[in-house]
C-alpha positions as CSV (number, residue, x, y, z in Angstrom):
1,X,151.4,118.1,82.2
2,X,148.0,118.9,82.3
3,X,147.3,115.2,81.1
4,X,149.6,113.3,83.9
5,X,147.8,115.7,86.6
6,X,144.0,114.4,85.1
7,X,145.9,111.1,85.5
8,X,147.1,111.2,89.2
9,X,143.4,112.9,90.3
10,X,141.8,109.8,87.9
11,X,144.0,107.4,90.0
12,X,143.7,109.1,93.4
13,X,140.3,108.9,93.5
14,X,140.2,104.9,91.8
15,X,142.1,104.3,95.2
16,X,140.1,106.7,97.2
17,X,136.7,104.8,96.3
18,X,138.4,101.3,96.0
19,X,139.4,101.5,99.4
20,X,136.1,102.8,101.2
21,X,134.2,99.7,102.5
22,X,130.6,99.0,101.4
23,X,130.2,101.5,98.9
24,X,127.5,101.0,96.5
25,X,128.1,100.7,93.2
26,X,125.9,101.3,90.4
27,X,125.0,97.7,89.8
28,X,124.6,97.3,93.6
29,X,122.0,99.8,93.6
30,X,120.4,98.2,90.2
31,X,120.1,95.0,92.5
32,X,118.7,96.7,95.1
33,X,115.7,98.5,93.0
34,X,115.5,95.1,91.1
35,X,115.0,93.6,94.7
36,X,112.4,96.2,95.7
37,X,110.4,95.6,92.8
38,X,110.5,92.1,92.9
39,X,109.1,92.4,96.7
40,X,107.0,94.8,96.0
41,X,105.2,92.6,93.2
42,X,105.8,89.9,95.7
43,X,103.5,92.1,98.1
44,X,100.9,93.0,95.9
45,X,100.2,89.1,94.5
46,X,100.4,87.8,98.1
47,X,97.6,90.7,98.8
48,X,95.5,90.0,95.3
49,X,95.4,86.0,96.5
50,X,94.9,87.3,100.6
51,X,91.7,89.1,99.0
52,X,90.9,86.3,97.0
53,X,90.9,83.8,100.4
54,X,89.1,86.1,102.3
55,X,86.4,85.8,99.5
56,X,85.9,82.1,99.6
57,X,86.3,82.2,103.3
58,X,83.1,84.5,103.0
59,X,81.3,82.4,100.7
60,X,81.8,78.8,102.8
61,X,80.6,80.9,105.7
62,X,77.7,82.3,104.7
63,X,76.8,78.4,102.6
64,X,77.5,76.7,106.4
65,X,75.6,79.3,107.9
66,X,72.5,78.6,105.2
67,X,73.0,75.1,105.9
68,X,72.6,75.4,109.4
69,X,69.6,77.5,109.5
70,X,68.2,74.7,107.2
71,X,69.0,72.0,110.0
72,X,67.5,74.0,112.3
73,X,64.2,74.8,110.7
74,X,64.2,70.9,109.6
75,X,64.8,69.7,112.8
76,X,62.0,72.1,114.7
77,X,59.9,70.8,111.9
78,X,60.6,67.6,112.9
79,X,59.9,67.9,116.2
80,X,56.1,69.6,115.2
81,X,55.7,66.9,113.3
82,X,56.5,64.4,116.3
83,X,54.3,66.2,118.6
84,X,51.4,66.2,116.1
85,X,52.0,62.4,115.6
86,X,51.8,61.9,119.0
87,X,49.5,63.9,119.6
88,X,47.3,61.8,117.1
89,X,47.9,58.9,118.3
90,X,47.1,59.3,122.3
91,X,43.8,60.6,121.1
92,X,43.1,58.3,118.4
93,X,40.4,55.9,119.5
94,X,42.0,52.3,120.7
């Protein structure tokens, strides 16, 4: 008796959770830590190569920035050196 009763509880409750809809289930829940995880490493690559961007990003900057400083110094050496030439040459005697 005690046996058929462990039975019918076993069975009612088979039918009790079988019939509830959207219950999670062990290997649903496996999924969804499996999922987190995954995103989660996802997340933390995306932000390692983000980083890594933003590093290269920093270095062309700061190179364009150098370069223009150079065209800048080059090109108001340039213009001394026009000014001198000319300079030169309207007092130069004809």
């Amino acid at each position: 008796m005690r046996l058929s009763g462990v039975a019918d509880k076993t069975r009612l409750l088979a039918s009790h959770y079988a019939a509830i809809d959207g219950l999670a289930t062990a290997d649903d829940l496996r999924r969804q830590i499996a999922m987190r995880q995954q995103l989660h490493a996802l997340a933390t690559v995306n932000e390692t190569h983000l980083e890594d961007a933003r590093g290269r990003a920093d270095v062309a900057r700061a190179a364009l920035g150098n370069a223009e400083r150079k065209r800048s110094r080059m090109e108001t050496e340039r213009r001394g050196l026009e000014r001198s030439a000319d300079l030169r040459s309207s007092t130069a005697p004809e």
